[in-house]
N, C-alpha and C positions, 0 to 999 in steps of 0.2 A: 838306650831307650831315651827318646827326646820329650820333654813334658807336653802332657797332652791340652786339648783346646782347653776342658772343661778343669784344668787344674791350675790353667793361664786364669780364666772365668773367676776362679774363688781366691787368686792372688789378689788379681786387680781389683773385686770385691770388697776383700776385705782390708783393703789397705785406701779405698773408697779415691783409688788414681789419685794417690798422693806418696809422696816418699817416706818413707818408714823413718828417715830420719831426719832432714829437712824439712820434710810437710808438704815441699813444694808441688804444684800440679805438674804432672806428666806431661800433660796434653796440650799446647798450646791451640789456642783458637787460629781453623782455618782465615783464608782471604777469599776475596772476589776471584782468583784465578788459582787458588793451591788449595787444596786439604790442610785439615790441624796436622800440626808435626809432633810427633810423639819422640821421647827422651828418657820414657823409664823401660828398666831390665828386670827383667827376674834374676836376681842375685840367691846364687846357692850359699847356704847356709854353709854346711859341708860340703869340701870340694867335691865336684865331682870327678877328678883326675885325681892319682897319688900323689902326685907332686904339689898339687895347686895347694892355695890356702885352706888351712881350717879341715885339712885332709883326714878321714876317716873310714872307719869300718861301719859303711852303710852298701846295699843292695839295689841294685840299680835302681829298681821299685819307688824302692822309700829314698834315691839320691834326687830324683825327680819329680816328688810327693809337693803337691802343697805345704805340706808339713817342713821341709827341709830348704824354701825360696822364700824370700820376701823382696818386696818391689821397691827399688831406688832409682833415686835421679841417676843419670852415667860419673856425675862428679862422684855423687856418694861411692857408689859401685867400685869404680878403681882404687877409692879410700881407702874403702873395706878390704879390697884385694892386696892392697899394698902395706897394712897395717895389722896385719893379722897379728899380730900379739894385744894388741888393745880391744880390737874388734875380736874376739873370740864366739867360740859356737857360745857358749851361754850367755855371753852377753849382748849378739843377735838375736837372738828368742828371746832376751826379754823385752829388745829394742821392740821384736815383730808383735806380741803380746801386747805391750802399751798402747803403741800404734793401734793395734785393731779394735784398743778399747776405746780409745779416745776418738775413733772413729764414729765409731757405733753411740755416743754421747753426743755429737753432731746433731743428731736427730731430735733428743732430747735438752740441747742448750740454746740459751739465747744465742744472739748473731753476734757477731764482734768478740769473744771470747776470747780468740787471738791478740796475743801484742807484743812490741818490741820494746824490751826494756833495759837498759844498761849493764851490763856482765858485774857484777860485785866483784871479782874473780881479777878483774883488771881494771887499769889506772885508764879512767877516759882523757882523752886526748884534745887539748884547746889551743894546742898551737898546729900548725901545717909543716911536714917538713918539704922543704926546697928541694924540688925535682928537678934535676940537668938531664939526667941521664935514664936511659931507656930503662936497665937492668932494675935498679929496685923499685920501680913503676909493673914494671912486669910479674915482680915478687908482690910486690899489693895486690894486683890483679887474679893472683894466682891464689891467695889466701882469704878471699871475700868470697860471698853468697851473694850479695846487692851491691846497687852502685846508687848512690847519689852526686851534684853536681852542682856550681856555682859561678857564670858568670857575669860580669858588670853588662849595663844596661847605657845603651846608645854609645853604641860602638859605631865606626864606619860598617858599611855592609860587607865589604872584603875579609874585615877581620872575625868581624862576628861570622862568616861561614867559615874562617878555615879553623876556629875555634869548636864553633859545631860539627866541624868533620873531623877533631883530634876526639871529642868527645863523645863522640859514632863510634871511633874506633876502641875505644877504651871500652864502651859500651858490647861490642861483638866480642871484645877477647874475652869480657867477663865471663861472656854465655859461651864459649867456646875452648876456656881454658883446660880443663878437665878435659879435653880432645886432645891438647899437642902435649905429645909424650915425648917423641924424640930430641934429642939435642941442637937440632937444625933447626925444626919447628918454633923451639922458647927462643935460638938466637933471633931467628925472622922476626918472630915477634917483638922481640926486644929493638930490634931498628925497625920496624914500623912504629913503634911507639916514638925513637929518638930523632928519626927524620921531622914527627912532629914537633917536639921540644926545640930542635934547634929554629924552625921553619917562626915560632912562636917569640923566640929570645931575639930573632933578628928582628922582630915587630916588637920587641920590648916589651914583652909580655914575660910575667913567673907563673910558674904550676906550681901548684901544693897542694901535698896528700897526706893522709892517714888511714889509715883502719880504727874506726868505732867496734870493741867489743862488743856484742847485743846477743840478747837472748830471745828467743821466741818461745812463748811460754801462754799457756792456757789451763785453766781450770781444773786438771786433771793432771799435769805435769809442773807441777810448782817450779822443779829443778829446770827447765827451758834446755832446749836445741839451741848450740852455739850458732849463732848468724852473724859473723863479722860482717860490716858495712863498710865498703871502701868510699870517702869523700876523695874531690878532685874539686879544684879551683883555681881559675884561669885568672887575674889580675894583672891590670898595666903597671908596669917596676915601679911607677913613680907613686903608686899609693899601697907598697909596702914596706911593713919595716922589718931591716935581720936583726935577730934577735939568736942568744944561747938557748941553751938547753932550758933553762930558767924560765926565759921568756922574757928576760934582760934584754932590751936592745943595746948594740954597740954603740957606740959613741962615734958622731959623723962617719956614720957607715951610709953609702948609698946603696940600695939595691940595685943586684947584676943576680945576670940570669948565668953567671960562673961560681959562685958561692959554695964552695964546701958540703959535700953532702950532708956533714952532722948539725949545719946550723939549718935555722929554720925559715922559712917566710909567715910573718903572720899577716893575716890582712885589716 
């Protein structure tokens, strides 16, 4: 039995096309030549297969019921799928329960309600760590909700584009990571990223990243949906300094775009 329209009608309703557990919009807004591209799933509650996650004794009926899907982003979606011990049936229903309350208070709240606030949960991060290599660039990318960005100001033109197009790309794998599953796919991805780094070091350029813990949090959920935020910063070697773990800079240390993955660049 496959869910029907009018049971698609009061998901997407009542989840008011947002992710039940990011918040995020589903929907992006169309262009001048495409339609909006849509990105959320009806995720079952209870498998609908024996095997699958969260597998139970429900009726095909009630496996396809409004009552037994709630709507996610595709990142969430395989989360769920992949973490079923954390993500369990009762702790989905209360996720899809909050969500539709706090929906429905939308109507009734001021605007701005939403905000992103520092995780208490975790140590925020003030130094950047020194990125050579593609792999745990790719491991950032893969553990982030958003992306922010940072770099210097009156550049040659040449550089500033191939900087904008290493930053384009970081920018697609964010939105896209939660798609490559396979083996082959994260290593591609991983040397698309490292062709960039190296193409960057041989113009004397350093990259440095982090993950910002961040919560997103509104009126009605005090405890916040985790939103990690990955930063990324493109700076010429000559105006930064390597620094420990501390944030001790070494002693006549010059910056190279070879540096050890556990020391840092700060800018």
């Amino acid at each position: 039995m496959a869910v029907s329209e009018k049971t698609r009608k009061i998901i997407w309703g009542e989840a008011g096309g947002r992710c039940a557990i990011c918040r995020v919009q589903v929907v992006t807004p169309g262009t001048a030549w495409d339609d909006p591209s849509v990105f959320g799933e009806e995720a079952h509650i209870v498998a609908r297969s024996k095997g699958g996650p969260r597998a139970g004794l429900l009726d095909d009926a009630s496996i396809d019921s409004h009552t037994n899907l709630v709507l996610l982003c595709s990142k969430q979606h395989k989360q769920i799928d992949d973490q079923p011990g954390h993500f369990t049936v009762d702790r989905l229903r209360e996720i899809k329960a909050k969500h539709a309350a706090w929906t429905r208070s939308l109507g009734e709240s001021t605007p701005g309600r939403l905000k992103l606030v520092p995780d208490p949960g975790f140590p925020q991060p003030r130094i950047l760590k020194l990125i050579t290599r593609g792999n745990p660039l790719w491991n950032m990318i893969k553990s982030s909700v958003t992306f922010e960005y940072a770099l210097p100001d009156g550049l040659p033109e040449e550089d500033e584009d191939l900087i904008l197009e290493f930053l384009g790309l970081v920018q697609d794998y964010c939105d896209i990571a939660a798609e490559l599953h396979s083996v082959r796919e994260n290593r591609d991805a991983e040397k698309g990223l490292q062709s960039y780094l190296s193409r960057l070091a041989e113009r004397n350029f350093l990259v440095g990243a982090f993950v910002r813990h961040m919560l997103l949090v509104d009126g009605l959920d005090q405890e916040g949906t985790p939103w990690p935020m990955l930063r990324v910063e493109v700076q010429p070697a000559s105006h930064a300094t390597i620094t420990d773990e501390g944030g001790r800079p070494y002693p006549n240390e010059q910056p190279s775009t070879g540096v050890p993955g556990e020391e840092r660049a700060h800018d």
